[in-house]
C-alpha positions as CSV (number, residue, x, y, z in Angstrom):
1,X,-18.7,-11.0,40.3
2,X,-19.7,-11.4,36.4
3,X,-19.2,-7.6,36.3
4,X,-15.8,-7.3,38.1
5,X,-14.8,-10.3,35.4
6,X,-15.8,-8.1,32.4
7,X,-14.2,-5.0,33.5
8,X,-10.8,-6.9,34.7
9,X,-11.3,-8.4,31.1
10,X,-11.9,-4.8,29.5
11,X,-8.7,-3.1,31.9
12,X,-6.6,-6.2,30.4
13,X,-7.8,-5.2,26.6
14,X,-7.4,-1.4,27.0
15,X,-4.4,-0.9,28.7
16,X,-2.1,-3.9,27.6
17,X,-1.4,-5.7,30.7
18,X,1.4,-8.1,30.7
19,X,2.1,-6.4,27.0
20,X,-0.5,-7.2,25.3
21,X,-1.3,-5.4,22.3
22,X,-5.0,-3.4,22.1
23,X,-6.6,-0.4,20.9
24,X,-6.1,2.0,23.9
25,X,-7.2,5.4,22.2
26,X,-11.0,6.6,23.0
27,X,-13.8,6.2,20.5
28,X,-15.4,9.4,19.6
29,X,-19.1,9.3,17.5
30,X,-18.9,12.8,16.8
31,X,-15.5,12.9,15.9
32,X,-15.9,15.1,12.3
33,X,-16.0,17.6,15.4
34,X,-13.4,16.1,17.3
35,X,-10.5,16.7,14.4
36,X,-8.0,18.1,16.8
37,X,-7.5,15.3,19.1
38,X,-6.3,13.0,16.2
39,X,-4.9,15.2,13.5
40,X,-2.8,18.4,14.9
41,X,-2.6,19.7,10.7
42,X,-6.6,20.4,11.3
43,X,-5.6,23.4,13.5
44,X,-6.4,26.6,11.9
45,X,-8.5,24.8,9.4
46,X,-11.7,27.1,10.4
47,X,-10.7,30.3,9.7
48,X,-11.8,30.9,13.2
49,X,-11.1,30.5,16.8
50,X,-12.9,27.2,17.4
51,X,-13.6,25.9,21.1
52,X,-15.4,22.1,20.7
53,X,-16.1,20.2,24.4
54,X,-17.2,16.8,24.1
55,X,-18.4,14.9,26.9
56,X,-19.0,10.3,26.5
57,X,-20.6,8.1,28.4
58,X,-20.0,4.9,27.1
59,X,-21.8,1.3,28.4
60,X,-24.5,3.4,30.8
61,X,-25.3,1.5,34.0
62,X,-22.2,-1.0,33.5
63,X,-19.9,-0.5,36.9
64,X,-17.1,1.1,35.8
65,X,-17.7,2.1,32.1
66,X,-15.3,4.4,30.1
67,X,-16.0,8.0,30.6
68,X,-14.6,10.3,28.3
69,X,-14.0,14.4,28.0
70,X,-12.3,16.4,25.4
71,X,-12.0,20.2,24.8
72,X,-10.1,21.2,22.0
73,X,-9.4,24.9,20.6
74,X,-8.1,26.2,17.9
75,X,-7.0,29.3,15.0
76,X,-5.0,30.8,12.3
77,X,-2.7,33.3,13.0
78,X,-2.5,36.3,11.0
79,X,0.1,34.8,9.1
80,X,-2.4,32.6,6.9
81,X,0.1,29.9,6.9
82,X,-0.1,29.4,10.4
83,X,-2.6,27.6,13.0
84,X,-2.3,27.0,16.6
85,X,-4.4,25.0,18.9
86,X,-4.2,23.0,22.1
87,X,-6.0,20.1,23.0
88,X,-6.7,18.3,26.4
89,X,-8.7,14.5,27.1
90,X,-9.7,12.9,30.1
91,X,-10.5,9.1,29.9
92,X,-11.6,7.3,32.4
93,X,-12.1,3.2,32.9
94,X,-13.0,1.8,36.0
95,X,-9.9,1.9,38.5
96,X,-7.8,4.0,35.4
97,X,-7.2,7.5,34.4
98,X,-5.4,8.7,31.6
99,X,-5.3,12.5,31.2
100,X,-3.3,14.6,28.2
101,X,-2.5,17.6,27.3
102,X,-1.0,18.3,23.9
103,X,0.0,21.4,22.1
104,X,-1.0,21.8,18.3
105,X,1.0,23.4,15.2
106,X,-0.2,23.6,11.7
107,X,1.8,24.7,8.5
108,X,-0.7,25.7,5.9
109,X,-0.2,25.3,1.9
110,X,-2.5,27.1,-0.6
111,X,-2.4,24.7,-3.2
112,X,-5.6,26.4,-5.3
113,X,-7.7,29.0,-5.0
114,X,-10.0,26.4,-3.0
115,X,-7.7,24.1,-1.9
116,X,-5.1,24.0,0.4
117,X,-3.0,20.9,2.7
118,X,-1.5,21.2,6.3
119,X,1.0,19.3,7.7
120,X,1.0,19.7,11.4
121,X,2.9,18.7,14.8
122,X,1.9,17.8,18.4
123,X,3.7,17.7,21.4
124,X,3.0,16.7,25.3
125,X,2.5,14.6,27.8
126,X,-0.2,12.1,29.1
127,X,-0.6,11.1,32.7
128,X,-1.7,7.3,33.9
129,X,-2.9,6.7,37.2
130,X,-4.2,3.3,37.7
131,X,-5.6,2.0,41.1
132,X,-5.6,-1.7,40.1
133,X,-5.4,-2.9,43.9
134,X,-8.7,-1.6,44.6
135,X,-10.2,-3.7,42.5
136,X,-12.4,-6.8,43.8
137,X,-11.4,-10.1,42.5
138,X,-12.1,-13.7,42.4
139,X,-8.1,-13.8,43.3
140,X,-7.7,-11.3,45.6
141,X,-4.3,-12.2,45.9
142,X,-3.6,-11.9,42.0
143,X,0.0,-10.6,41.7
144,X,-0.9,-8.4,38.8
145,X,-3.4,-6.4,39.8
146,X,-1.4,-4.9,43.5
147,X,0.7,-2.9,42.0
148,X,-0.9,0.8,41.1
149,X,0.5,3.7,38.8
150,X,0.4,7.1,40.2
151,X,0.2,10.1,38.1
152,X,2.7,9.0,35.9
153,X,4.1,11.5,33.1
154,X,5.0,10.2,29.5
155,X,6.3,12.7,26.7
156,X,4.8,12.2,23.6
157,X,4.8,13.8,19.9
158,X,2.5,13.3,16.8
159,X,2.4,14.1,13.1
160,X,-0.8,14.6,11.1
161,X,-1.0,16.0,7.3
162,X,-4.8,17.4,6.1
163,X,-6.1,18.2,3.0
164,X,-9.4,19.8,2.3
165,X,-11.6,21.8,0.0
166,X,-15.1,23.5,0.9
167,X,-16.8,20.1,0.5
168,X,-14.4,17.6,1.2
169,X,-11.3,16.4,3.3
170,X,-9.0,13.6,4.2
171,X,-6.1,13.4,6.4
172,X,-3.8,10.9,7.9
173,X,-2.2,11.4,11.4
174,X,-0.2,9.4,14.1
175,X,-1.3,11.3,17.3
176,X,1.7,9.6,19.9
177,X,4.7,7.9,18.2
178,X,6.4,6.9,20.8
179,X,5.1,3.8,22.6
180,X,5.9,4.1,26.2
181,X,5.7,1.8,29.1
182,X,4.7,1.8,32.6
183,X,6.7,0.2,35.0
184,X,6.0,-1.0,38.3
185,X,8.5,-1.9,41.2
186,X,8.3,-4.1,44.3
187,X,11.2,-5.8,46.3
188,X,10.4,-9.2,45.2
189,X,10.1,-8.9,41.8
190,X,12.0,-5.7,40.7
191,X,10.5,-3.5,37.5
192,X,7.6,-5.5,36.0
193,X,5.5,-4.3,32.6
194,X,2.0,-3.3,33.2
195,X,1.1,-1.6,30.4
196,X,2.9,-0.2,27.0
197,X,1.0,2.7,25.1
198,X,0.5,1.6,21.6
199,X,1.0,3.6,18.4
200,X,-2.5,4.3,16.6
201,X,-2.9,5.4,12.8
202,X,-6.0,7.5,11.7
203,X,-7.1,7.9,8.2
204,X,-10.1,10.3,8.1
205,X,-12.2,11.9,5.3
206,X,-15.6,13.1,4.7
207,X,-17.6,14.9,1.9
208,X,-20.8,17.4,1.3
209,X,-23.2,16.2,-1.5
210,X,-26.1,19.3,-1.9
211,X,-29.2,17.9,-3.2
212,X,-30.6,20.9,-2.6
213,X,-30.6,24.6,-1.3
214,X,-32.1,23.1,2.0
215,X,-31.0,19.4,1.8
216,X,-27.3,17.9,2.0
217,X,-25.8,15.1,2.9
218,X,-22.1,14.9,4.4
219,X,-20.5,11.5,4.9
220,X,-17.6,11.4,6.9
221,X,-15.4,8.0,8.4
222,X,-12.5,7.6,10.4
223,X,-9.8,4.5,10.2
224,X,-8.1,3.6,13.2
225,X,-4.9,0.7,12.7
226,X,-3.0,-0.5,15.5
227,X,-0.7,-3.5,16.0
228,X,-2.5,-7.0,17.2
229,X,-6.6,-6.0,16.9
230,X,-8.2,-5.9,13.7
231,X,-9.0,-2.8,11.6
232,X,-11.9,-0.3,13.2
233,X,-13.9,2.1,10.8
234,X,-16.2,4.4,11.9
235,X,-18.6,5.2,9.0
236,X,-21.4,8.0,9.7
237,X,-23.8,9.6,7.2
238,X,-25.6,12.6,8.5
239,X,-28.9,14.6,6.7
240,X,-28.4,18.6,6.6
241,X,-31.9,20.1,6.3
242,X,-31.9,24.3,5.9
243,X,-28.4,24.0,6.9
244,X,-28.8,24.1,10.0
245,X,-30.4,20.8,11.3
246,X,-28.3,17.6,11.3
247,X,-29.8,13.9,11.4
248,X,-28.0,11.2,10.8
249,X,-26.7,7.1,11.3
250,X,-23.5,5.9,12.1
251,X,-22.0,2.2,12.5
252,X,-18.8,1.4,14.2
253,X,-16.8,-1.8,13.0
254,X,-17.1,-4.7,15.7
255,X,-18.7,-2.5,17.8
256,X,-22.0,-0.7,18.0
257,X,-24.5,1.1,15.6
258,X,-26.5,4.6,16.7
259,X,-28.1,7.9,15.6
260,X,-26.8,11.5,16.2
261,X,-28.6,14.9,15.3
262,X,-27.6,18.3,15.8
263,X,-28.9,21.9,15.9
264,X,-26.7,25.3,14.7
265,X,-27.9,26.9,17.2
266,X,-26.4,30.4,15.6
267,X,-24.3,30.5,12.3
268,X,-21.4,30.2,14.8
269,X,-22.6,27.5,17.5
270,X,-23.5,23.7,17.3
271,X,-25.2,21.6,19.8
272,X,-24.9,17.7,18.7
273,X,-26.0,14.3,20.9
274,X,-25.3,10.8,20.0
275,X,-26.7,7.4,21.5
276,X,-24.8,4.1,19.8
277,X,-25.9,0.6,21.0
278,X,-22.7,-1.8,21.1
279,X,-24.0,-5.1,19.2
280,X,-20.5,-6.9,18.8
281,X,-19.3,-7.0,22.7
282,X,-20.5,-9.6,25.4
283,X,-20.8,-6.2,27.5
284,X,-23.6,-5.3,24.9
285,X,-26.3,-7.2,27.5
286,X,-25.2,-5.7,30.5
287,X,-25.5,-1.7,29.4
288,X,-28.1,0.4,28.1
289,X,-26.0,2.1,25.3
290,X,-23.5,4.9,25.3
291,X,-24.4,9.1,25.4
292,X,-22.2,11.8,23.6
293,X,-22.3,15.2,23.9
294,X,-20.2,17.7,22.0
295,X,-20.4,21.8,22.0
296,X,-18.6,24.0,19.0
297,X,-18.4,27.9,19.1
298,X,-16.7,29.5,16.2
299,X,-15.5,33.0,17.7
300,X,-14.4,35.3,14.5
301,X,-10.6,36.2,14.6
302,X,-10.4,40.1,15.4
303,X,-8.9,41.1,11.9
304,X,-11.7,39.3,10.5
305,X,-16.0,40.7,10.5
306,X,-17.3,38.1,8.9
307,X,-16.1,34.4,7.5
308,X,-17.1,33.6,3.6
309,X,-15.9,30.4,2.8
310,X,-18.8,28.0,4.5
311,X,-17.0,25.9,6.9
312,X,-18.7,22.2,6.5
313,X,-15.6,20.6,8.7
């Protein structure tokens, strides 16, 4: 019963029940790869066709944990001032699914030689479907928690602007402007609130520092401001060794700590895996830690045999 508690507690957090206020958007601890799905001006940014997948499993062996996929893709067109992409998330929590889909476009500036910004769009949709009357309470008969959302569709739009180098970046994005509600009607009460999206601002940035031919180091970090919670940074410092092995730390603002390390498999594929360990969450003692999993393949754009600017982001 402890565990139902949490999770109702965790539901009421996430998804703003009875409007209140909460970071809703999914935490990412590899997400230097997972640019797309918070900034739309990083599309193109490769100089390639880039496919990343991302699989989380966060709190393992708590009933009910968030689950989380991603699969992004991304390219320039020929015009060089030009990059498409798409992205698409799943997020699960408990007795709630949220699903988008959101299209990506990216207008490219050259402003040096080795420089250049973006500013980029987004539009789509996401769906909610939340089964709260399946859930098992103390208070079965809780008025709040029988009345479910079904596959409901909410528009949305988002602006991002990027600007990076070969060994450094930052950007600054708002991935859904508009802050939707979900409505729920019965015959007693008529439309009640159960949940209102909340907008979410990013500020993201990260830099290569060679010590050596075979050793770098690439810190990277990732703001996230929303209304009525405090401030979360993600900080993450990762070791390069013969440019092509990655080991690194990363520590999460009021939430957890971990380790990640990844492998270039080929000069155009990454494999990376994460484990954090939350530390500031009374959930902390009831999970063994949270799994990430993220896949990148760079396929080279037909007009182009090989790419020569070194693409650290």
């Amino acid at each position: 019963m402890r565990t139902i508690k949490i999770i109702t507690i965790a539901l009421t957090l996430t998804l703003g029940i009875k409007a209140i206020n909460a970071q809703q958007a999914p935490m990412y601890t590899h997400y230097m790869y997972n640019t797309l799905s918070v900034n739309p001006a990083y599309a193109g940014s490769r100089d390639a066709l880039t496919i990343t997948a991302l699989h989380r499993s966060q709190w393992v062996s708590f009933k009910g944990a968030p689950m989380t996929q991603t699969l992004t893709m991304h390219a320039p067109l020929k015009n060089e001032h030009i990059g498409l992409g798409l992205s698409a998330s799943n997020d699960r929590i408990g007795p709630i699914n949220n699903t988008s889909v959101f299209g990506n476009f990216a207008y490219i500036l050259k402003l040096t030689p080795k420089s250049k910004l973006a500013f980029g769009l987004s539009a789509g949709a996401n769906i909610l479907q939340a089964n709260l009357s399946t859930l098992q309470l103390d208070n079965q008969s809780d008025p709040t928690f029988q009345k479910d959302i079904s596959n409901r569709v909410t528009p949305n739009f988002g602006f991002g602007a990027y600007y990076y180098r070969e060994k450094f970046y930052v950007g600054l994005s708002i991935p859904n402007i508009l802050e939707n509600n979900y409505l729920a009607t019965d015959q007693v009460n008529g439309a009640q609130l159960l949940a209102k999206e909340q907008r979410h601002y990013f500020l993201i940035a990260g830099t290569m520092i060679e010590f050596s031919e075979n050793v770098a180091l690439k810190p990277t970090m990732l703001v996230k401001v929303t209304s009525a919670v405090p401030i979360q940074a993600d900080l993450t410092a990762s070791f390069i060794f013969m440019k092509r092995f990655l080991i690194g730390g990363m520590f999460r603002s009021g939430d957890a700590f971990g380790v990640l390390a990844g492998l270039d498999i080929t000069k155009q594929f990454h494999l990376g895996y994460s484990f954090d360990w939350s530390y500031g969450l009374k959930t902390s003692v009831y999970n063994n830690g949270s799994h990430e999993l993220v896949l990148r393949y760079d396929f080279l754009t037909p007009n182009k045999k090989q790419i020569h600017t070194p693409r650290n982001f």
